[in-house]
N, C-alpha and C positions, 0 to 999 in steps of 0.2 A: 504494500500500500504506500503511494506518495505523501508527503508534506502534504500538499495543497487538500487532497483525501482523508486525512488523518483529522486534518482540523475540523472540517466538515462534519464529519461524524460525531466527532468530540462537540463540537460545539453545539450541535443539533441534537444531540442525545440528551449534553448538561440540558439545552434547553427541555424539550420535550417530561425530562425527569420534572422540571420545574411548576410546566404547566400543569402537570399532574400533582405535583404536590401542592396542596392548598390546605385549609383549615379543618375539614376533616380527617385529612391523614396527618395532622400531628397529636386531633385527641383523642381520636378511637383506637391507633393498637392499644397504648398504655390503659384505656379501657378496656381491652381484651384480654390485655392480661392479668388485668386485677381481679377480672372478673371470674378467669378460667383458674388462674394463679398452677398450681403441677403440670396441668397438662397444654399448657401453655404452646409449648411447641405444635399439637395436637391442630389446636385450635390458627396458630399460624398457617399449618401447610392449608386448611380450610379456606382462610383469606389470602393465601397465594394465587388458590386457584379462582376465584370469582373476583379479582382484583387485578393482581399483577398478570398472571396468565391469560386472562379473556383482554383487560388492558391492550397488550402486547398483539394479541390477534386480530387485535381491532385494527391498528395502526396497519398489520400486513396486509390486513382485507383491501381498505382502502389503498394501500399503494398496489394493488394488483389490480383495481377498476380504472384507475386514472390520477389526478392532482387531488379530487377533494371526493368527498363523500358523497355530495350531490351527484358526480358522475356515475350514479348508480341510473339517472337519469336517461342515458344513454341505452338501458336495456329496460326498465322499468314505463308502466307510464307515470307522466310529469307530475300528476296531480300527487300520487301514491308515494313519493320518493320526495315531494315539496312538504308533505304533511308529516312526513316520520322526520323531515330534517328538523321542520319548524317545532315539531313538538320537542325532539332534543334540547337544540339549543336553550330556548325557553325555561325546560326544567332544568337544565344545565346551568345557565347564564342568570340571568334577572329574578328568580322563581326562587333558586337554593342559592347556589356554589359561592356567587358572586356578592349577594348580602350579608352570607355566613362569614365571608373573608373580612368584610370590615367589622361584625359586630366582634368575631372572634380578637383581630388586632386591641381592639378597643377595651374587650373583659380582661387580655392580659398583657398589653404591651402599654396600655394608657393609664385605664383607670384605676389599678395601683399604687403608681405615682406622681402622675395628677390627677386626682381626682376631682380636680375643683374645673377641668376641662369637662364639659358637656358632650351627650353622643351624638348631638347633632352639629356641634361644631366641629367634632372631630371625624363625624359623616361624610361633612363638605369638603374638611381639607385630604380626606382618606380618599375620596372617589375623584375630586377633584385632580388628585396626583393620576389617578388610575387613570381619567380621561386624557389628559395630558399623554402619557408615554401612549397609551392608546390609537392616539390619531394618527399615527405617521408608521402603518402598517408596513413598510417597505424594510421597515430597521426594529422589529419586534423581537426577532429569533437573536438577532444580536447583542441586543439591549437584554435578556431574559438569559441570553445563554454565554455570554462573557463578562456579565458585571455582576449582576443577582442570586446567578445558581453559586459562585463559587463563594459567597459569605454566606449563605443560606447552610451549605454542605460543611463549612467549617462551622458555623453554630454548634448546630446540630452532631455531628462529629465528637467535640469537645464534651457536651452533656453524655452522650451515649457510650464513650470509651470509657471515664469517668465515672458515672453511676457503673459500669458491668467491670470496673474492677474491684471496685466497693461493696457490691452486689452479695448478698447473703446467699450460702452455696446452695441452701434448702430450698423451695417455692413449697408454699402453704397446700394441701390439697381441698378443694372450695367442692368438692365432695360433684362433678362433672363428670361422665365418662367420657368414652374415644367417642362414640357417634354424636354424643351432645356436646363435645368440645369444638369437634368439625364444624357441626352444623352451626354453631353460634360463628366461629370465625368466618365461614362461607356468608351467614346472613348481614355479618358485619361489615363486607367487603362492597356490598350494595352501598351502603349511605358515603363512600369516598368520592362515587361518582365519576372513578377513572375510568371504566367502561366507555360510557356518553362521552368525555375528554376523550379517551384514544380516538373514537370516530367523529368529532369534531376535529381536534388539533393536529390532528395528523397531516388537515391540509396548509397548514401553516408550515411546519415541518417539510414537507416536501415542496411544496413553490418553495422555499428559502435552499433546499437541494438542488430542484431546477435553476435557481436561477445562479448555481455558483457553478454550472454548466452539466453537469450529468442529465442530461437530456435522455439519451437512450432506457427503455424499457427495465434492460439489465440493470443498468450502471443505477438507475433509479430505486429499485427494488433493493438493491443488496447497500447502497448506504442506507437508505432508510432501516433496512431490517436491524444492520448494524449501530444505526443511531437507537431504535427500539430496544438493542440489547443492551447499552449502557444504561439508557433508564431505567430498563427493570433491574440490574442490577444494584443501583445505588435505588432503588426502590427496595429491594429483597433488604439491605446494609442498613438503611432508616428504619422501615417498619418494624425490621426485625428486632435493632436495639431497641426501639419504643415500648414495643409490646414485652420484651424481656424486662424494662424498668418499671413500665406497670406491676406487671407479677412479682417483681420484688419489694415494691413499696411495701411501707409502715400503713398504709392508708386501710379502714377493712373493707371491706366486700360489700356492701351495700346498695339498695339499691337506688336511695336517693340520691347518691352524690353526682356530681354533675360533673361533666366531660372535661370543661375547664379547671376542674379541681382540681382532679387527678393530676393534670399536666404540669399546671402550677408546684403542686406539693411539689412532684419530681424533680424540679427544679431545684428548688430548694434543700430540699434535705440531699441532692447529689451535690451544689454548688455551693450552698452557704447562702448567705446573700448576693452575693454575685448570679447564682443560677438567675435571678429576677432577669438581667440584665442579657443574659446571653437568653432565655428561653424568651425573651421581648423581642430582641432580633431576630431570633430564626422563626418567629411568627410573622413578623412585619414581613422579611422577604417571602416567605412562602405562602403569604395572603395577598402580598403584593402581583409577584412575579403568576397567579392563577388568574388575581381579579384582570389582569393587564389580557393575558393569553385569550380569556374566556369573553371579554368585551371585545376584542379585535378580532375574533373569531366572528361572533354574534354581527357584527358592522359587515365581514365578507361575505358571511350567509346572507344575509338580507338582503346584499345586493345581487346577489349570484340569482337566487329565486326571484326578485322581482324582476331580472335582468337590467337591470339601471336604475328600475323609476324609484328602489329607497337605494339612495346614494351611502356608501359606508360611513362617512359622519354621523349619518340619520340614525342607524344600527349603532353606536357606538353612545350616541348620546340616551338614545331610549335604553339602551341597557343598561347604561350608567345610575338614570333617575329613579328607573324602576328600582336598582337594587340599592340605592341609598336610600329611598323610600322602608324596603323591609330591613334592612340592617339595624334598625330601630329594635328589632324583637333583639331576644337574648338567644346565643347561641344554642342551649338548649330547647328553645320554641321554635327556631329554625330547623334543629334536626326531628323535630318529631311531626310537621306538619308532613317534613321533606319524604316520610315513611312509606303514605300513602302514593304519593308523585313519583318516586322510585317504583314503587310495587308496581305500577301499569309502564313506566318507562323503559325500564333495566329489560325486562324480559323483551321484550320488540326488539332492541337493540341487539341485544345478546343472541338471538332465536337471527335474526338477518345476519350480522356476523358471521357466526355459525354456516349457515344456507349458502352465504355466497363464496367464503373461503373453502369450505370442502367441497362443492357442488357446481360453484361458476363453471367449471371450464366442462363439466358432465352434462347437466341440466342446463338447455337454452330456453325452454320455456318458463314465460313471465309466471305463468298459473300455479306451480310451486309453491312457489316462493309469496304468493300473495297470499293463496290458501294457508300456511304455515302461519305467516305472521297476523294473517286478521286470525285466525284460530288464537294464538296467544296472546292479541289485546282485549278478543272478547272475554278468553279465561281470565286475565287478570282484572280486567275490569268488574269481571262477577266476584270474582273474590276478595277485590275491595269492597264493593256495595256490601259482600256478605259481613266484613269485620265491623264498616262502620254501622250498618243496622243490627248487626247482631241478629243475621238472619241463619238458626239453626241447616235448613237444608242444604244451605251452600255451602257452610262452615264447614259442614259430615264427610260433603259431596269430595270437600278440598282433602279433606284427611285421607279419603279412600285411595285418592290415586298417589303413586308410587314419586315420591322424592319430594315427598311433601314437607317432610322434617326439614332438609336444607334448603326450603322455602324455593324449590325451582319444579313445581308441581306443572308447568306449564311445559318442562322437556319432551317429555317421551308422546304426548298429544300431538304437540306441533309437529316434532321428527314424523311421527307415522301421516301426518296431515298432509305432509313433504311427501314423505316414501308413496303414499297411496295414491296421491293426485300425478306423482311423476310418471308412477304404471300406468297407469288411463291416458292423461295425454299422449305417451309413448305408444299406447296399445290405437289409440284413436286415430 
């Protein structure tokens, strides 16, 4: 590999790692680990796979259709491939990811030590910064992946080598088995929201590939995959110390305590007072460097589907307002409204994923692949109605069928929905 190649990956990778880290992936491992505490590990490889590893497929997928995601377009009809973008984005952007990054900044890089600063003043000047590096899309992957990721990585770094040589050699056993440790890490792995981020950001990442000349098919595919592996890598290296300092903390098990607690403590009792200082930064970059990736995303979506008429300003500024509007709530009201908006989102996303990476070059008809994924928006969408009504028959309905513990009851339906309709077209 050359210099000029080298960089590219390296810098596209730090980036992409960055985009994906935002404020949920710094305080849910350490809540997974506290929560699982022995089988900690157990409960990791769960969120490897419905996080890091679907993450990572996500970004291949998309570089095997084209530059972005929308280019599913191309095989798809317009409407069907415009509605699953918009719906992304949206619960991605303005909805969760991008509120949760400032209010998250604000519960522990602010209002600790100033307190006497308000969260709407600190709203303005948080999103404000975020609009700024935002508008000037041409220089995002550079600004995200040679300035931000590398004090983000050394923060973080620092706490995590720190607390794990400290680190008490025992872990608590919170009384979890192997399947119940799984399934909790696998359902956890849903609220980081890296899924949706991998098939949005990936087309950021790769026009910033295009355009440092790797043009060709190949040349295209194999840096990106390449920049996907350093992500997941220092993805696997974060999470992993995260969720080991959870499981180690003094903190107990509880279920009241709140996501920012847990982080905060760790802080502290790894740092002294000092942790205050270093766990401030490596929030501010890694709520910064998401809010920046996921509003310049949202501004290239908008104009890619309208085809011009919402200009990427337009997208940039509406996801700004929108999410400085909900950054008001407290980190914790953000992740729990976020429960239900994941539960019909994730699975669409993850079920097309799926469909087009093993199947694109097998299956060329559209009919598949539509079958497949309205089969598992209507599942999920039933299965939200049943939780929030607490409606017994759907509840039962959801139990019966198979992988319903690691809350992906919508697999094996949609797979045969795929498998069935592609025999018939074929046979037709």
């Amino acid at each position: 590999m050359d210099k000029k190649k080298f960089i590219t990956v390296v810098t596209a990778g730090f980036a992409l790692f960055a985009m994906f880290f935002g404020a949920g992936n710094l305080v849910i491992p350490p809540y997974i680990g506290l929560k699982i505490g022995a089988l900690s590990g157990v409960a990791f490889a769960g969120f490897f796979v419905s996080d890091i590893l679907l993450s990572f497929l996500a970004v291949v997928m998309v570089a095997s259709i084209g530059l972005t995601f929308t280019d599913l377009g191309k095989r798809f009809p317009p409407l069907f491939v415009n509605a699953l973008v918009f719906l992304i984005i949206v619960t991605l952007g303005p909805l969760i990811c991008v509120p949760r990054t400032g209010s998250t900044t604000y519960e522990v890089a602010v209002q600790p030590f100033f307190p006497q600063v308000g969260k709407i003043i600190f709203g303005v000047l948080y999103f404000g910064i975020t609009l700024l590096l935002s508008i000037s899309k041409a220089k995002i992957v550079d600004i995200i992946g040679k300035i931000l990721t590398p004090f983000l990585i050394l923060s973080l770094t620092i706490l995590i080598v720190v607390g794990t040589i400290n680190a008490p050699k025992e872990l608590s056993d919170n009384g979890y088995g192997f399947g119940e440790a799984f399934a909790f890490g696998f359902s956890q792995g849903y609220l980081t929201l890296d899924v949706l981020a991998g098939v949005i950001f990936s087309g950021l990442i790769i026009s910033s590939i295009v355009r440092e000349g790797y043009r060709s098919e190949s040349e295209k595919k194999q840096v990106t995959i390449l920049s996907g592996v350093i992500a997941a890598g220092c993805l696997v290296f974060i999470y992993g110390g995260l969720l080991y300092l959870g499981a180690t903390s003094s903190l107990p098990s509880s279920e009241g305590i709140k996501y920012i607690d847990i982080l905060k403590h760790i802080a502290y009792n790894v740092l002294g007072d000092n942790g205050g200082i270093v766990i401030s930064v490596a929030v501010a970059f890694a709520c910064l460097t998401s809010a920046i990736a996921i509003v310049s995303a949202m501004g290239e979506i908008f104009e890619n589907i309208s085809k011009g008429r919402i200009p990427y300003k337009w997208g940039v500024w509406i996801c700004t307002l929108v999410s400085f509007v909900l950054s008001i709530r407290s980190v914790d009201e953000i992740i729990h409204y976020a429960g239900y908006l994941l539960d019909f989102s994730y699975p669409i996303t993850i079920a097309l994923t799926l469909f087009v990476l093993f199947f694109g070059k097998r299956v060329q008809s559209n009919a598949p692949y539509i079958v497949g994924v309205t089969l598992t928006a209507v599942l999920s969408a039933l299965f939200i109605i049943g939780d929030l009504l607490h409606i017994d028959w759907i509840n039962n309905f959801k139990t019966l069928l198979p992988l319903a513990n690691y809350r992906i009851e919508w697999f094996l339906p949609a797979f045969l929905s795929f498998g069935i309709t592609a025999v018939l077209v074929k046979n037709k």
